[in-house]
N, C-alpha and C positions, 0 to 999 in steps of 0.2 A: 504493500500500500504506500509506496514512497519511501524516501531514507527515513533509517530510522537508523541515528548514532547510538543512543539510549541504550542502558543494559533493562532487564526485570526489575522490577525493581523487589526487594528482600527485606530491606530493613525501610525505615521512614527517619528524615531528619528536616531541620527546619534550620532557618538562616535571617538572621533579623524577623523574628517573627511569623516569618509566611513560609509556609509550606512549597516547600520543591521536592524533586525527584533525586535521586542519588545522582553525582555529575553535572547536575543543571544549575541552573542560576535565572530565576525571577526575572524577564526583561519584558514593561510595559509600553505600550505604545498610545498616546496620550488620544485626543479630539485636536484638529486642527481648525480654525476657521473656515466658512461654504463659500469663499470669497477666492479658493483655489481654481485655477484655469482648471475647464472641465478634459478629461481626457489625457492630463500632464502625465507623465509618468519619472520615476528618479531613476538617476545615469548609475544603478548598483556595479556596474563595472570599469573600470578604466584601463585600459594597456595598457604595459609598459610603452616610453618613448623608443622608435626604432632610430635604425643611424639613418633613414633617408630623409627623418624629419632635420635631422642636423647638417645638411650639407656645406651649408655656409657659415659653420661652427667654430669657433676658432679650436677647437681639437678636431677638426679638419685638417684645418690650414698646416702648412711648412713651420708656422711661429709656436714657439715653444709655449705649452700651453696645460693646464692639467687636462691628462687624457677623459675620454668620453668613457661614462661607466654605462653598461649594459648590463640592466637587472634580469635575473634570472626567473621572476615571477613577478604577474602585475602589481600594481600597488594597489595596497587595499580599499576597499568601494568605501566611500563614504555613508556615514550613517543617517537613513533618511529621520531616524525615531531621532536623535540629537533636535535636528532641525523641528518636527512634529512637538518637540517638549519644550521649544524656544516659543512656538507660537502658542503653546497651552498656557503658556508661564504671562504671554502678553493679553489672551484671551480672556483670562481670570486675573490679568492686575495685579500678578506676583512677584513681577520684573521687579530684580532689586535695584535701587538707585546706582551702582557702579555699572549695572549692565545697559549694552544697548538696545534700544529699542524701534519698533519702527511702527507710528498711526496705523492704525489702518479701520478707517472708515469711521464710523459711528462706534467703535471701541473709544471712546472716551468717558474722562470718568467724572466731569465737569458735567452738573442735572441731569446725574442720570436718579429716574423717579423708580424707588424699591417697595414701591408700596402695589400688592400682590390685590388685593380686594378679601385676602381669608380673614375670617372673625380673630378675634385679637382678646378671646379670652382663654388660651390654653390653660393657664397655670390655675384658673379656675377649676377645668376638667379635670385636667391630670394631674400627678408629681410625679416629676422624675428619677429615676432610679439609677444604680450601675450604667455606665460604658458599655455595649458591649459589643462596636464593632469602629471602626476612624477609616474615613476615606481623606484626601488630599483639600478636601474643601468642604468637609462636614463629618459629622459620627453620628453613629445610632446607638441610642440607650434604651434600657426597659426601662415601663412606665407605669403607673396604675393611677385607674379611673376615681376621681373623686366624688364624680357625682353624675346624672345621667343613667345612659345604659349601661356604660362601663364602668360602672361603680362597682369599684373590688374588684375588677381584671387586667391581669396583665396586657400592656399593648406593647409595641416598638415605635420608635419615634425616633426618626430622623431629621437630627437638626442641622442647618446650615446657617452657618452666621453670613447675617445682610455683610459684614466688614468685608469679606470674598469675595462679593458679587461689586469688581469694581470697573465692570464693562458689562456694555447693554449684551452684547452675546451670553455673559454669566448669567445674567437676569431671565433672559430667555429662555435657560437652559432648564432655570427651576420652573420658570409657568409651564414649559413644554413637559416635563415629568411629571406632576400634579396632573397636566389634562391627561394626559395616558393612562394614570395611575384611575381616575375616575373612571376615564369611559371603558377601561379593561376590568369588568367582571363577570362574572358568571362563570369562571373556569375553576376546577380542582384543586390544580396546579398552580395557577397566581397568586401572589398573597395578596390579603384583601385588603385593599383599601378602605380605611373607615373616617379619614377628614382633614384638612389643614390649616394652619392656624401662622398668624405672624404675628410677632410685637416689633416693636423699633430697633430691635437687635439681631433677632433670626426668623427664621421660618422653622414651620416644625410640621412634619408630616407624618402622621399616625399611624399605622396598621399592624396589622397581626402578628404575633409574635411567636418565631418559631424556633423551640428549644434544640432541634436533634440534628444541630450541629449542621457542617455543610459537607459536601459529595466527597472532597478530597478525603476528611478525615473517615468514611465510609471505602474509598476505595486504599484507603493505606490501612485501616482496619484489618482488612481481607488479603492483608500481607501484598499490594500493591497492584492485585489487579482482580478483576470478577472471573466468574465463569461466564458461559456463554448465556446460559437461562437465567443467571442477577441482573447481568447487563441487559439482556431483553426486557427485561422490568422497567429497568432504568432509562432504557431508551426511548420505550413507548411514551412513559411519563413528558420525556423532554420535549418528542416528535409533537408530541399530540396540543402541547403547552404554547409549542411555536408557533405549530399551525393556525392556530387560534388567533396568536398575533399576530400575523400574518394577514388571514382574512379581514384583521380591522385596520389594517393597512398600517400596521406598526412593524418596524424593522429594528431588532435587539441588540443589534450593533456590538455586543459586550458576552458574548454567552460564553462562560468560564465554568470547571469545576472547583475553581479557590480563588482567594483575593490574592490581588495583585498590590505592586506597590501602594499607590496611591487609590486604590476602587475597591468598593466594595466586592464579598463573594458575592454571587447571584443564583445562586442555588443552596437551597437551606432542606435541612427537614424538619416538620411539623414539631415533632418532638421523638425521642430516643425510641419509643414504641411503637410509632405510624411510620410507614416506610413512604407515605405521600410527600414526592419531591416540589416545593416551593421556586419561583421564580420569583425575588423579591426587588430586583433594583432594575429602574430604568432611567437610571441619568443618562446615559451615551444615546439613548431608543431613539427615533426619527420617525416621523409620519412619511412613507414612500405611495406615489400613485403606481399602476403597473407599467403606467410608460413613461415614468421618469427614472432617473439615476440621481443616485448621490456621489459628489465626491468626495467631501472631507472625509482622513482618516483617523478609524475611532478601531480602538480594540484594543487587546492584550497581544504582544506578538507573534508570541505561539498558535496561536488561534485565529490570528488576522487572514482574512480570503486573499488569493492573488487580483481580485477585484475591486476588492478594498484599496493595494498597490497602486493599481491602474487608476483610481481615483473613478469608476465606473462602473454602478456596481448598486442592486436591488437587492429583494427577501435573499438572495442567491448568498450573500456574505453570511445570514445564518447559518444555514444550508453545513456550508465548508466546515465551522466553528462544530456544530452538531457531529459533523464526520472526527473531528480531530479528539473529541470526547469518546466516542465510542472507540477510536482508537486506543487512547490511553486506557479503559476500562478494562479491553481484553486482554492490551500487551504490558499495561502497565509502564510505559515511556511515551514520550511526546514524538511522536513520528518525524518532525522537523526539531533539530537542537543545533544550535551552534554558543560557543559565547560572546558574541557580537549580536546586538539589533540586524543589521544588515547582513550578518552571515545567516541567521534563521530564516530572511526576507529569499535570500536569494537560494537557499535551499527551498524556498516552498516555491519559487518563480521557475526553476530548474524542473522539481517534479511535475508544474501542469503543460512545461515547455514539453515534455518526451511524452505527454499523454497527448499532445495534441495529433 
């Protein structure tokens, strides 16, 4: 099913927190701005210089000069995710003051208006409890209802401080997850959404709280990988989860079985006894029509579609993400591994180059 560098994996271990694979190393690939030329693609290779580029070199010439080196392998491709975490860093207003920066467009942080329309009496309904998860521009804690219907239940609640959101894209980014999170219900699978709330400091987004842990610490459980009839279980769950979002013209842009640097996991269980696999975060999500493409790229890079690369690219970037999961489940390794961004990039552009 394509390279796979990866051994079994046998034992489980963790590295600043997040879970990897024995040999691997965690490498994320951020959101870029929609303001990317449609159909760009990045230069993953470069040649070495030959000698006919130099003819008129002075180690050409008769004049005594340091000789012309000729490398014996290209030089390495540059890294598109570098670039991709430059413009997430400007998209979200995180650029620190000695870095450079570059406008672009309505990213300014001068009126921009953070005011969402949700009722603004959380800490009436809820208290909040424990941490118990941090993404790069927000965490989610448990909560319990103070009063209402959830009075005496536990919920999750994911907060994002307004201080983050210091571009209109940021801003967007929370009304567009909110509307998704509404209008996606009625599935098994999703976690449900139950309301949102803002004060002058964050945004606080409610829903169901699910104790049983997320897919990784299930598939290292099982000593690293499933049988064929777990992972049918598991698969079904996902397929059928997707689908769904799909038909409501939502595309997941993010579909992981663990957190990554800075993003949340996105597959949780209900809790340690129900084996009903959750879909619970859709920060990255997008509304796609059937005959439109998106280009900005959003993913983890292990899991990123070579369509996602191309910057052209529909529901088809789940699709890929879903295949790299059921990979990992049966073989227990990530079918594409390198430790570079761009080496894992160009290992997954290599395997649908020889399928074409």
């Amino acid at each position: 099913m394509g390279l796979c560098h990866g051994k079994p994996v046998e034992t489980s271990r963790s590295e600043g927190g997040h879970h990897v694979f024995p040999g691997e190393k965690e490498v994320v690939v951020a959101a870029s701005p929609k303001t990317s030329t449609k159909g760009s693609k990045f230069p993953f290779y470069s040649p070495s210089p030959l000698p006919s580029l130099f003819k008129n070199s002075p180690a050409n010439s008769s004049v005594s000069s340091t000789p012309l080196r000729l490398f014996k392998r290209p030089f390495p491709p540059p890294s598109p995710a570098k670039h991709i975490r430059a413009l997430l860093a400007r998209r979200h207003g995180s650029v620190k003051p000695n870095e450079a920066s570059i406008p672009e467009g309505s990213e300014c942080e001068v009126g921009l208006d953070k005011s969402f329309g949700f009722s603004n009496h959380f800490h009436t309904h809820y208290e909040l409890g424990p941490e118990v998860g941090r993404g790069h521009f927000g965490y989610t804690c448990s909560a319990k209802g103070r009063k209402g219907a959830f009075k005496g239940h536990d919920v999750a609640v994911k907060v994002i401080p307004k201080s983050k959101m210091t571009t209109a894209i940021a801003i967007e980014d929370v009304r567009r997850e909110v509307k998704i999170l509404r209008a996606l219900t009625g599935h098994k699978n999703l976690v449900q959404f139950y309301d949102a709330y803002e004060d002058n400091d964050n945004v606080y987004i409610v829903m169901e709280l699910c104790k049983g842990g997320e897919l990784l610490d299930k598939i290292l459980s099982r000593g690293g990988k499933y049988s064929e009839e777990d992972a049918r279980t598991v698969m079904i769950q996902i397929l059928s989860v997707v689908a769904f979002c799909h038909l409501q013209g939502v595309v997941h842009r993010d579909l992981k079985p663990e957190k990554a640097d800075f993003l949340l996991q996105n597959f949780l269980y209900i809790s340690e006894e129900n084996s009903t696999l959750k879909v619970i975060d859709f920060g990255l999500s997008d509304y796609v029509k059937p005959d439109e493409r998106l280009n900005d790229i959003v993913g983890s890079a292990y899991y990123v579609a070579p369509e996602v690369l191309h910057r052209s690219y529909g529901t088809e970037a789940d699709m890929w993400s879903i295949g790299v999961i059921a990979y990992i489940l049966l073989c227990g390794s990530r079918p594409f591994w390198a430790r570079t961004e761009s080496g894992i990039f160009r290992a997954c552009l290599l395997y649908t180059s020889r399928c074409v």
